[in-house]
Each structure stands twice: as C-alpha cells, then as structure tokens.
N, C-alpha and C positions, 0 to 999 in steps of 0.2 A: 300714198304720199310718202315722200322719203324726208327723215328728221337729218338732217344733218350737225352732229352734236361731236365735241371733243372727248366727251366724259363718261368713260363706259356704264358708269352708273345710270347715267341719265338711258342709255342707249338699251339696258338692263329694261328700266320702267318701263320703256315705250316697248321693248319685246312683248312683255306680258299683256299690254295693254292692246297689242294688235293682237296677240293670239284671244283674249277675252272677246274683241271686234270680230273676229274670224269666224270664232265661235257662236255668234252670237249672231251673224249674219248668214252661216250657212244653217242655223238649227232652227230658227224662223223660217226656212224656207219648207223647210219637213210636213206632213201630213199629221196634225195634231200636235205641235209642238208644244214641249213642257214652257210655256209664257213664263213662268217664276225663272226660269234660271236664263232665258235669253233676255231678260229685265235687269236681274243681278249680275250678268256680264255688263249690260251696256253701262249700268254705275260704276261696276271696275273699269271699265274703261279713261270714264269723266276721271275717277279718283288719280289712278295712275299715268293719267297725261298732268293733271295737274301738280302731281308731285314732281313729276321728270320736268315741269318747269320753274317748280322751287327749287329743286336737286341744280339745272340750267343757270338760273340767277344766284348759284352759290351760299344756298339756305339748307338747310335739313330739313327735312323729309319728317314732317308729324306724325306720330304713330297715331290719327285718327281717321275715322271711316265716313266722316259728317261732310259732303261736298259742302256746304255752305260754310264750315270754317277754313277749307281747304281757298275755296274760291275768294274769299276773303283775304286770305294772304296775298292770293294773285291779284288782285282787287289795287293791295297796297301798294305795289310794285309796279302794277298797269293798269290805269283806270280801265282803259278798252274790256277789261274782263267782265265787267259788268254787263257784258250783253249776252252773255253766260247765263245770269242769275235763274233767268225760267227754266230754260236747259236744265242747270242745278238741282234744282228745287223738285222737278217732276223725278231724273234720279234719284235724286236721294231716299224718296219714300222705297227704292227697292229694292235698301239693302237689308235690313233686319224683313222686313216682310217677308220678302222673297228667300230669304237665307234657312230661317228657321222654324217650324211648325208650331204656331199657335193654338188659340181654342180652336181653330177652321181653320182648313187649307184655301191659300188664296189662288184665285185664281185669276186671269189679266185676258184679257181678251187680245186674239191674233190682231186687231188694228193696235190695242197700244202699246203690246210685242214690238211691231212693227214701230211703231212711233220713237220707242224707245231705242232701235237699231237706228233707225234717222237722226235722232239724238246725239248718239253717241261718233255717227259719222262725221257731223257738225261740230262737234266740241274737239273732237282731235283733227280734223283741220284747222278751227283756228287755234288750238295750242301747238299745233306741230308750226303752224307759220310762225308763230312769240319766239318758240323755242330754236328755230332756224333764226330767228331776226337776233336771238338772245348771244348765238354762236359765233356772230361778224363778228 
C-alpha cells in the first residue's frame, strides 16, 4: 500500500514501519522462527503507523511505546480508530515481553506469530488510508 503524505517526517515513520512489516512477514515464514521478535516487529509496526499519523494530523510524536496511549490520541482525532482497540491491546503485550529477557524466556507460538503479522497488516491499512485521507 502506497501512503501518500507531504511530510518527509511522516514518510520517515512509515519507512521504518514497513521495513519492521517486511520483516516480520518474511521471518515468520522461516522454519522455526524466533516468534518473540516477529511479535515485537508487528507492535513496531502499530506504534509507527500510529505516530506517522499524529506526525500527519500536525501533532508530535510522544516519545511513548504504550499503543493504547498512542491509540488514544488517534482515538481523539478520529473516532473510527477505535476499531483498532483489540488489534492494540493483543500488540501491545509484545513489546517489553518480547524485547527483554525475564525470569523465562517467552515464547509465542507460530499461529500467534502469525496472528500477530495479520495484525499488523490490518492496522497499517487502515492507518495508511487516515493518513492518505489526512493528506487531501
């Protein structure tokens, strides 16, 4: 999907946020894929489309990792994001988890690997069509 946006900043976000997508999409397809970090891509994902469309709507870019305070802001802006929230919520649990080594290493099974590549495909379509609509 192409973002069409005036603001290289914005166009910044969404770079990183497709190569996280890329990533995340070809390393799930692997024979034993590490699940923690194709999970913690597809949360970069959510986070950095939802910035590039606070960045879009002429807000600053919160230096926070929490999609649910992220989404919230889009929330304010556009009710319509609120059909996000599940989406949200299921990433969000995989960024400290997935990020860092606790007592136990976690581990995610190839279906919600997968679930969460689905995810993330979903959320940046409907952010990249906000963000195309934000650019008229």
């Amino acid at each position: 999907m192409t973002v069409q946006h005036k603001s290289p900043l914005v166009d910044q976000w969404i770079e990183k946020a497709e190569n996280d997508l890329r990533n995340a999409t070809i390393v799930v397809r692997e024979k034993d894929p590490p699940t923690d970090t194709v999970c913690f891509h597809c949360h970069q994902v959510a986070e950095k489309y939802l910035k590039a469309y606070l960045i879009a709507r002429h807000l600053a870019s919160p230096r926070v990792h929490d999609l649910g305070y992220l989404l919230n802001q889009c929330i304010a802006l556009d009710p319509a994001f609120a059909e996000l929230e599940a989406a949200m919520a299921t990433l969000n649990g995989y960024y400290i988890e997935s990020r860092y080594p606790l007592d136990f290493p976690i581990h995610y099974s190839l279906e919600e690997a997968q679930q969460a590549v689905d995810l993330a495909h979903e959320i940046r379509g409907f952010i990249a069509e906000k963000i195309n609509t934000a650019s008229v």
